[in-house]
PyMOL commands that place a pseudoatom at each C-alpha (Angstrom):
pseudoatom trace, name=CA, resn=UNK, resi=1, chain=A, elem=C, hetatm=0, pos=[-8.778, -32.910, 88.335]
pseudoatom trace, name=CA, resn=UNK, resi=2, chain=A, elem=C, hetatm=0, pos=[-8.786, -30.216, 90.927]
pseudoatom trace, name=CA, resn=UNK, resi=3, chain=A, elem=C, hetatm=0, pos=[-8.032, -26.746, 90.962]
pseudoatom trace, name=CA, resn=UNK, resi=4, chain=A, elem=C, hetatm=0, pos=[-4.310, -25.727, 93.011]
pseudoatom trace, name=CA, resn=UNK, resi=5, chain=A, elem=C, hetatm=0, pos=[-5.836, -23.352, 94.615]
pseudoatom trace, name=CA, resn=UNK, resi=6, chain=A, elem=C, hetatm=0, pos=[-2.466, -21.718, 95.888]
pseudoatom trace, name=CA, resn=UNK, resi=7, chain=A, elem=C, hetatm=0, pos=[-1.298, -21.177, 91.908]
pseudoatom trace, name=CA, resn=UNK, resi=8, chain=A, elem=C, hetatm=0, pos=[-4.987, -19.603, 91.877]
pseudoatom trace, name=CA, resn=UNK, resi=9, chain=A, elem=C, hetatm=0, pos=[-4.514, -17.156, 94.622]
pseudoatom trace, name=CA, resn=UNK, resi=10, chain=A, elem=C, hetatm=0, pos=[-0.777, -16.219, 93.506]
pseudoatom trace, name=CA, resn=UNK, resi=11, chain=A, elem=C, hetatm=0, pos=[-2.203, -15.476, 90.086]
pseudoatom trace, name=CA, resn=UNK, resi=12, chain=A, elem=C, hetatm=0, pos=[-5.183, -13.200, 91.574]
pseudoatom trace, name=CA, resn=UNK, resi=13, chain=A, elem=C, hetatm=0, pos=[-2.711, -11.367, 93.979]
pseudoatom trace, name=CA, resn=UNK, resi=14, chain=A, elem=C, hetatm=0, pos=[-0.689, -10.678, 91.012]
pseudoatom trace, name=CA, resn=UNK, resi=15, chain=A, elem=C, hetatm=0, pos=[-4.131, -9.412, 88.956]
pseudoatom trace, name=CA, resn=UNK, resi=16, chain=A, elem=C, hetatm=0, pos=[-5.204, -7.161, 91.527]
pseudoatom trace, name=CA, resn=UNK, resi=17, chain=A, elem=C, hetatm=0, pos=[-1.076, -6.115, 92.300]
pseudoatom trace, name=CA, resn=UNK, resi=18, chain=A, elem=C, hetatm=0, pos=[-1.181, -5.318, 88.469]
pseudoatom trace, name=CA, resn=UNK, resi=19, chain=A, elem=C, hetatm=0, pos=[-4.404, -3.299, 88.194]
pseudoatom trace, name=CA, resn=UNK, resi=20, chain=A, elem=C, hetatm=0, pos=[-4.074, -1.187, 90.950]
pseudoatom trace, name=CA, resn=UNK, resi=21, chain=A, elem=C, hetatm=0, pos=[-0.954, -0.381, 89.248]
pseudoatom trace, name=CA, resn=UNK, resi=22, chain=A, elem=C, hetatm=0, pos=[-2.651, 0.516, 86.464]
pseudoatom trace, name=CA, resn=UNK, resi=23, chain=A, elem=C, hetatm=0, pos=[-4.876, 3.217, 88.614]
pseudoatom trace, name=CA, resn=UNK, resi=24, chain=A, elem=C, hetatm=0, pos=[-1.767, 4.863, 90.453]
pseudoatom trace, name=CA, resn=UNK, resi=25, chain=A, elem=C, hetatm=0, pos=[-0.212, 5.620, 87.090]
pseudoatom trace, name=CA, resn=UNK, resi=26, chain=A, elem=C, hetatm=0, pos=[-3.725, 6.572, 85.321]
pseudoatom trace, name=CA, resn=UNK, resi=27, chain=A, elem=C, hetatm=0, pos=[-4.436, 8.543, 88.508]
pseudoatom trace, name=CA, resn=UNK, resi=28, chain=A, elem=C, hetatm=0, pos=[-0.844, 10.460, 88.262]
pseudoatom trace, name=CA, resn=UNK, resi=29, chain=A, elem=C, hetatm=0, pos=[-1.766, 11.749, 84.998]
pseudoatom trace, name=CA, resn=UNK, resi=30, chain=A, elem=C, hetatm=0, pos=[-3.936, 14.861, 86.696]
pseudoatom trace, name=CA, resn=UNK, resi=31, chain=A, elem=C, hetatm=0, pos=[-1.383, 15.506, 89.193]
pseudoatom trace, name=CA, resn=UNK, resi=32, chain=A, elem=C, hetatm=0, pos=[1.029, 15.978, 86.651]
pseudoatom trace, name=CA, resn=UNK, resi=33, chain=A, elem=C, hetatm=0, pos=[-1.398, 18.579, 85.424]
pseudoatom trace, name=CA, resn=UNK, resi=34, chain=A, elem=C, hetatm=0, pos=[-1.894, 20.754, 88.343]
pseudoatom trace, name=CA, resn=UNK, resi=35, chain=A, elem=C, hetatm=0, pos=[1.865, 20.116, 89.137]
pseudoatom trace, name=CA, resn=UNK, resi=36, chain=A, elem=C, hetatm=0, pos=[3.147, 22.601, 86.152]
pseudoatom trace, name=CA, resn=UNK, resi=37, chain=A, elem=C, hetatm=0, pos=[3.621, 26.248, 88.092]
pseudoatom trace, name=CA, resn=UNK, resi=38, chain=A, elem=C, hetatm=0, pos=[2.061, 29.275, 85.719]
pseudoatom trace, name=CA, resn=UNK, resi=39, chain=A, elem=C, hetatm=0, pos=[3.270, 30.101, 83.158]
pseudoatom trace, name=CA, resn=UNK, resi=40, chain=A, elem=C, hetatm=0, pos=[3.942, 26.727, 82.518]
pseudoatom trace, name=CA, resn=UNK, resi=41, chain=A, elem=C, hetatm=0, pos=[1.637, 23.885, 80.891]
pseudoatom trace, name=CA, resn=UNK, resi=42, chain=A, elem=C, hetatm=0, pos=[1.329, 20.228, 80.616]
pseudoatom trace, name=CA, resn=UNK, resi=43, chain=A, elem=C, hetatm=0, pos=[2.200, 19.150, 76.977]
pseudoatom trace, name=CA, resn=UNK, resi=44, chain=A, elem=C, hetatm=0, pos=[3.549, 15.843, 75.087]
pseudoatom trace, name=CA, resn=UNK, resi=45, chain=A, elem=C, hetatm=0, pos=[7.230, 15.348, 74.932]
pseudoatom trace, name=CA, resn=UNK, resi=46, chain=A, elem=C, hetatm=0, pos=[8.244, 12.383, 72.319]
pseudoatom trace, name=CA, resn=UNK, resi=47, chain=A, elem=C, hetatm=0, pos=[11.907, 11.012, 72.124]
pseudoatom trace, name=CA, resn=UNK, resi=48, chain=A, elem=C, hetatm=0, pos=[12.882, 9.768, 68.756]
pseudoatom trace, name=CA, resn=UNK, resi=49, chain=A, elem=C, hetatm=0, pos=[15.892, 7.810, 69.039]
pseudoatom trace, name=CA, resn=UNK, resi=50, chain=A, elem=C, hetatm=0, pos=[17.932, 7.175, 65.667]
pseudoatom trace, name=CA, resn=UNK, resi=51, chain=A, elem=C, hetatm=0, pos=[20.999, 4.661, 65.220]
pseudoatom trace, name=CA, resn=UNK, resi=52, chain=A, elem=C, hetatm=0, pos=[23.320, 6.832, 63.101]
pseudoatom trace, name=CA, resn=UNK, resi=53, chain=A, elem=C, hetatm=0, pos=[26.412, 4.637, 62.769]
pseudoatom trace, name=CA, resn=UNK, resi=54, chain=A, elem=C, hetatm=0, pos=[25.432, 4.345, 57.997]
pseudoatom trace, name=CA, resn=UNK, resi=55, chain=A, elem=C, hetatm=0, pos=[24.310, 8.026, 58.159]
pseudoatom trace, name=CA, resn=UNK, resi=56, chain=A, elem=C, hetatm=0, pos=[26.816, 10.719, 57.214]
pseudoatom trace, name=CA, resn=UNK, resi=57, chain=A, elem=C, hetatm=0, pos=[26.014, 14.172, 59.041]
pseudoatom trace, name=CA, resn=UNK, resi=58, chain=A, elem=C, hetatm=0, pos=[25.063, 15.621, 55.228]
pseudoatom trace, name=CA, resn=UNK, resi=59, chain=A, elem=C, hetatm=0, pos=[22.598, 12.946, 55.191]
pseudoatom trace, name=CA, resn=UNK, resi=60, chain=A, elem=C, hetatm=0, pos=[21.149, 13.823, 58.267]
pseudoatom trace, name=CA, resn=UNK, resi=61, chain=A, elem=C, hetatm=0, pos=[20.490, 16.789, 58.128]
pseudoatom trace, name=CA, resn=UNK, resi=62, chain=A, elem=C, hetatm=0, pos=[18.930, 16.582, 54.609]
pseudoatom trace, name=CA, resn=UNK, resi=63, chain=A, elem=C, hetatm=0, pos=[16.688, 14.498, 56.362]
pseudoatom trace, name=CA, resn=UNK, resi=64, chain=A, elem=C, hetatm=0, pos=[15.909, 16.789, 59.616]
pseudoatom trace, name=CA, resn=UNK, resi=65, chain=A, elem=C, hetatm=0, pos=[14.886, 19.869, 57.087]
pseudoatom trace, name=CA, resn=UNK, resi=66, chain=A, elem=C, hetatm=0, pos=[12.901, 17.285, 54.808]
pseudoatom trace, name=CA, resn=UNK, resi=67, chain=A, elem=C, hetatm=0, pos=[11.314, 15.260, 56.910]
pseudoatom trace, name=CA, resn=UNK, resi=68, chain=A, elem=C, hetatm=0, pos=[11.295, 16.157, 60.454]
pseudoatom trace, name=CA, resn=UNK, resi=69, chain=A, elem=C, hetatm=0, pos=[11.124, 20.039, 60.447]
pseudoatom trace, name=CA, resn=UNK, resi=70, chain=A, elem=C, hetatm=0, pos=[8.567, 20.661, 57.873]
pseudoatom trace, name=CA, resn=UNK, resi=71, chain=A, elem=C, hetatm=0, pos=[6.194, 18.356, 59.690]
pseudoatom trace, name=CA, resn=UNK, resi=72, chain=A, elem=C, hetatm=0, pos=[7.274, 20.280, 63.229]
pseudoatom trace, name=CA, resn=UNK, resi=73, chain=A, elem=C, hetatm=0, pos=[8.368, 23.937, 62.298]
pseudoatom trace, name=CA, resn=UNK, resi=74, chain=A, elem=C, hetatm=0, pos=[7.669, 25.135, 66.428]
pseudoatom trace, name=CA, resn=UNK, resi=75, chain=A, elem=C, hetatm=0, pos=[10.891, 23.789, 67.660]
pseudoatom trace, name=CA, resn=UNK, resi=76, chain=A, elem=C, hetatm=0, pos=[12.647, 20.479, 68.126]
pseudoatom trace, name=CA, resn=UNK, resi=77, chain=A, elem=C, hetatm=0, pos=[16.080, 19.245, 69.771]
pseudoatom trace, name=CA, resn=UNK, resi=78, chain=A, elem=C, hetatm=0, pos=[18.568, 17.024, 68.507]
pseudoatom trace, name=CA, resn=UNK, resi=79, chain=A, elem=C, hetatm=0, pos=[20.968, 15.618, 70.916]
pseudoatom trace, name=CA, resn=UNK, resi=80, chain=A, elem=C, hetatm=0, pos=[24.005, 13.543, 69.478]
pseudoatom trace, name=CA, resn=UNK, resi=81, chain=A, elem=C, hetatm=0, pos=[25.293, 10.454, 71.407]
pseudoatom trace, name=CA, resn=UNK, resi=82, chain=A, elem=C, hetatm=0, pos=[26.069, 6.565, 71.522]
pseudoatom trace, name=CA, resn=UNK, resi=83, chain=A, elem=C, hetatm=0, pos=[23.649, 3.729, 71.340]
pseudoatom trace, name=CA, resn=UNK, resi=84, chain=A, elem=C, hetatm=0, pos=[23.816, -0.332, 71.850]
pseudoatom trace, name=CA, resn=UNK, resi=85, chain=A, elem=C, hetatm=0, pos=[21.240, -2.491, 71.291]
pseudoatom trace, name=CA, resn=UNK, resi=86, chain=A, elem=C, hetatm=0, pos=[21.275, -6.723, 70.848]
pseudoatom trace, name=CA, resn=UNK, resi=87, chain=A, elem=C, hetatm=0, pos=[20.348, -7.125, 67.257]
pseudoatom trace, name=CA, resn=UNK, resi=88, chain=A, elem=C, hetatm=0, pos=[18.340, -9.809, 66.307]
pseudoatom trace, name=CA, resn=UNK, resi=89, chain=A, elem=C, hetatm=0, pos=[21.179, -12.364, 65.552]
pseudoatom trace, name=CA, resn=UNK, resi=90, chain=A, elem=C, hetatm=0, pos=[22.720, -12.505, 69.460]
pseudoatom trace, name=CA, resn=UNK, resi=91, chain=A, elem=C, hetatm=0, pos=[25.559, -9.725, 68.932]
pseudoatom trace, name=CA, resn=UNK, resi=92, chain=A, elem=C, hetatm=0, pos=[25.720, -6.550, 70.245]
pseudoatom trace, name=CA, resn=UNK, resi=93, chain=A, elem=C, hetatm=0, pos=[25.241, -3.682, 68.268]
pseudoatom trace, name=CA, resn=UNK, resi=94, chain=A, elem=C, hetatm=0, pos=[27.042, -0.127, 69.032]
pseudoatom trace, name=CA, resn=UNK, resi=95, chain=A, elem=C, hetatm=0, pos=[26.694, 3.032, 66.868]
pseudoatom trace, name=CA, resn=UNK, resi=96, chain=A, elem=C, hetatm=0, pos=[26.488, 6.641, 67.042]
pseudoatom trace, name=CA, resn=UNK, resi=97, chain=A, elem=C, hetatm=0, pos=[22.989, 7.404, 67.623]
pseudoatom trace, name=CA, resn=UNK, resi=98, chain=A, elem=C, hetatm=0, pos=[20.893, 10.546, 67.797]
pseudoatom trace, name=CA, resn=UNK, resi=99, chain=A, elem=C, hetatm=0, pos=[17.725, 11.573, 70.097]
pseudoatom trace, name=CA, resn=UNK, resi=100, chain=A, elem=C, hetatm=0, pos=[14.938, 14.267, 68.499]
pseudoatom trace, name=CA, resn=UNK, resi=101, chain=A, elem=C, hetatm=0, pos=[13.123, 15.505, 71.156]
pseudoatom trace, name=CA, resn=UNK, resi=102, chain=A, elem=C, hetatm=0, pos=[9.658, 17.137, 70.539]
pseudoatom trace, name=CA, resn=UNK, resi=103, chain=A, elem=C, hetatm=0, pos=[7.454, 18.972, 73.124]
pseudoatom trace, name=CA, resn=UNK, resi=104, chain=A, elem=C, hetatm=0, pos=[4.013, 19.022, 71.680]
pseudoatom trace, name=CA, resn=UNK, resi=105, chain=A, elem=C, hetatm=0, pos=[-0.288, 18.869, 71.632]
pseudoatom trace, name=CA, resn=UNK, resi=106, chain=A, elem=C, hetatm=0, pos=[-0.872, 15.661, 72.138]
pseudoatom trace, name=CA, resn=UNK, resi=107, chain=A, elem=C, hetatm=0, pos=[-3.430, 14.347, 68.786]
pseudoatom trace, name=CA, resn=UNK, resi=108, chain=A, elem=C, hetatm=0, pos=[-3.656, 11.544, 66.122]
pseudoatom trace, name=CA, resn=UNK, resi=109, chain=A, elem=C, hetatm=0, pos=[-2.278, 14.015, 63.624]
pseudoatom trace, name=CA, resn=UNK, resi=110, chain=A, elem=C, hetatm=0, pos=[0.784, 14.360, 65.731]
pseudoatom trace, name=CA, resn=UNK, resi=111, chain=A, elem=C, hetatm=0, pos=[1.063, 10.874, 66.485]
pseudoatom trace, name=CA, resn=UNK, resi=112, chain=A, elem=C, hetatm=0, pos=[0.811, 10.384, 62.218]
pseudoatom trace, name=CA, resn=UNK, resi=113, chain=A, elem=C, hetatm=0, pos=[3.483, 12.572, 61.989]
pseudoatom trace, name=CA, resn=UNK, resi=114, chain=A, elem=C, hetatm=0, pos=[5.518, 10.725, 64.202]
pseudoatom trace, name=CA, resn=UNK, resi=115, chain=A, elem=C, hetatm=0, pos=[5.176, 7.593, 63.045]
pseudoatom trace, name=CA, resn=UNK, resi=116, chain=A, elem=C, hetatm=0, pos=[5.464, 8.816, 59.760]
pseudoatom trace, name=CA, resn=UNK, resi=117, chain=A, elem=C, hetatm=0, pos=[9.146, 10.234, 60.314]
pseudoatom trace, name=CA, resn=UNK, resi=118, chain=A, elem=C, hetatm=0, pos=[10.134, 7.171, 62.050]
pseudoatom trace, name=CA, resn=UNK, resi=119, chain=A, elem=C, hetatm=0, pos=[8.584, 4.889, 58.822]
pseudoatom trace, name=CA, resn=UNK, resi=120, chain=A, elem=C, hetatm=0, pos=[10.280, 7.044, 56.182]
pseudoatom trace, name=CA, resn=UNK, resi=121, chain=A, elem=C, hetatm=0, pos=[13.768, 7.104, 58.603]
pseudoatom trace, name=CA, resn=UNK, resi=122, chain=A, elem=C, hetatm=0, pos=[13.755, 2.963, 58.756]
pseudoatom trace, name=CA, resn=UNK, resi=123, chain=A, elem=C, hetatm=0, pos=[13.225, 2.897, 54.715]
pseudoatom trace, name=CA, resn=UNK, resi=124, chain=A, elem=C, hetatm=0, pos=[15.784, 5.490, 54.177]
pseudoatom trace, name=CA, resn=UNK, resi=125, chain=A, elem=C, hetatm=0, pos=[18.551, 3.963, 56.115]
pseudoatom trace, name=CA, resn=UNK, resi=126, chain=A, elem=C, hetatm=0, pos=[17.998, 0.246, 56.209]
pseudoatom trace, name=CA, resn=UNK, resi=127, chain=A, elem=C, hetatm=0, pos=[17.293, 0.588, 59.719]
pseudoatom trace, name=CA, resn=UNK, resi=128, chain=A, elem=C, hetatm=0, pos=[15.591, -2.268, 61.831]
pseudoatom trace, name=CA, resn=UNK, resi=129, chain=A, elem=C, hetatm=0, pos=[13.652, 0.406, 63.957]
pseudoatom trace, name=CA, resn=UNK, resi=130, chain=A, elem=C, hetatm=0, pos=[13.762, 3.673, 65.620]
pseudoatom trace, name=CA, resn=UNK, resi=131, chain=A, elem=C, hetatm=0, pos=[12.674, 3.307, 69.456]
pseudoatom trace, name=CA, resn=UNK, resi=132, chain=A, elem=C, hetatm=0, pos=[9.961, 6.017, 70.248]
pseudoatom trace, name=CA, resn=UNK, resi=133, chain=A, elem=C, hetatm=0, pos=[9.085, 7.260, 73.912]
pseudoatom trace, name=CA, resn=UNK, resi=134, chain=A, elem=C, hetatm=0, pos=[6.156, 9.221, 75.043]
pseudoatom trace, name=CA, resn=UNK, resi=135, chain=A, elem=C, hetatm=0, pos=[6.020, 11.038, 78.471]
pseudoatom trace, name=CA, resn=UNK, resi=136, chain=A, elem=C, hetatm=0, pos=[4.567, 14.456, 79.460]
pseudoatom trace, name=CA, resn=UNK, resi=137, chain=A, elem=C, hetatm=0, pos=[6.563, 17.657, 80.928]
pseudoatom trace, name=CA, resn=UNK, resi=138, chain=A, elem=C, hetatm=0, pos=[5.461, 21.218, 82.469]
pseudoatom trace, name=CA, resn=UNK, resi=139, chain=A, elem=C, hetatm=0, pos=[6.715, 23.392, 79.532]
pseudoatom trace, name=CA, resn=UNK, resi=140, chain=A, elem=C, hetatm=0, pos=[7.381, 26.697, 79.733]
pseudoatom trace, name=CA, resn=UNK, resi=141, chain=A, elem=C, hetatm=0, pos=[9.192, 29.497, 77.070]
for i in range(1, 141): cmd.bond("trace and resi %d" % i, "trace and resi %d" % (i + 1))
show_as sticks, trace
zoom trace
């Protein structure tokens, strides 16, 4: 049997396409850096988004001061809104929703912490997940 050579060359355009992707987005990471104008400084910003259509406003916040706070006493943001999301079973899904948004050091304890809130969250609600996001800002206070 012999090789299509086209289907060959399509797939290695697409490999080298995809890693030099790869280096312009590892490569943006130091501009980012010497982007942030004095005072300000590059830190981790994490968006935890909740669905909070079974979770009364009591509930919630019992949970922020429990959970969320006491691991992250510097400062947080809670934004309310409206989320959608196809469920597993083909409908849609629409609830309230709420984003926690966290400026901090980037480290494994920070990401334990994270993952911790988002573990104990799931269990406490019956919730299927709760969608994280990672990016990095200029910060300053």
């Amino acid at each position: 049997m012999t090789p299509d050579f086209q289907h060959v060359a399509t797939q290695t355009k697409a490999t080298v396409r995809a890693a030099f992707l790869l280096f312009l987005v590892a490569a943006a990471g130091p501009a980012i850096a010497s982007n942030c104008v004095p005072p300000a400084k590059m830190m981790a910003r994490t968006e935890l988004l909740f669905g909070a259509g079974r979770v009364s406003d009591v509930a919630w916040k019992r949970f922020l001061a429990r959970e969320v706070t006491r691991r992250f006493p510097d400062g947080l943001t809670v934004l309310e809104g409206y989320g959608q999301w196809m469920a597993p079973h083909g409908t849609l899904a629409k609830e309230r929703s709420r984003v926690l948004l966290i400026w901090h050091e980037r480290s494994d304890s920070t990401d334990r912490k994270l993952d911790a809130i988002r573990a104990i969250y799931k269990r406490q609600f019956r919730q299927a997940s709760v969608m994280r996001v990672d990016g990095v800002d200029c910060v300053s206070f």
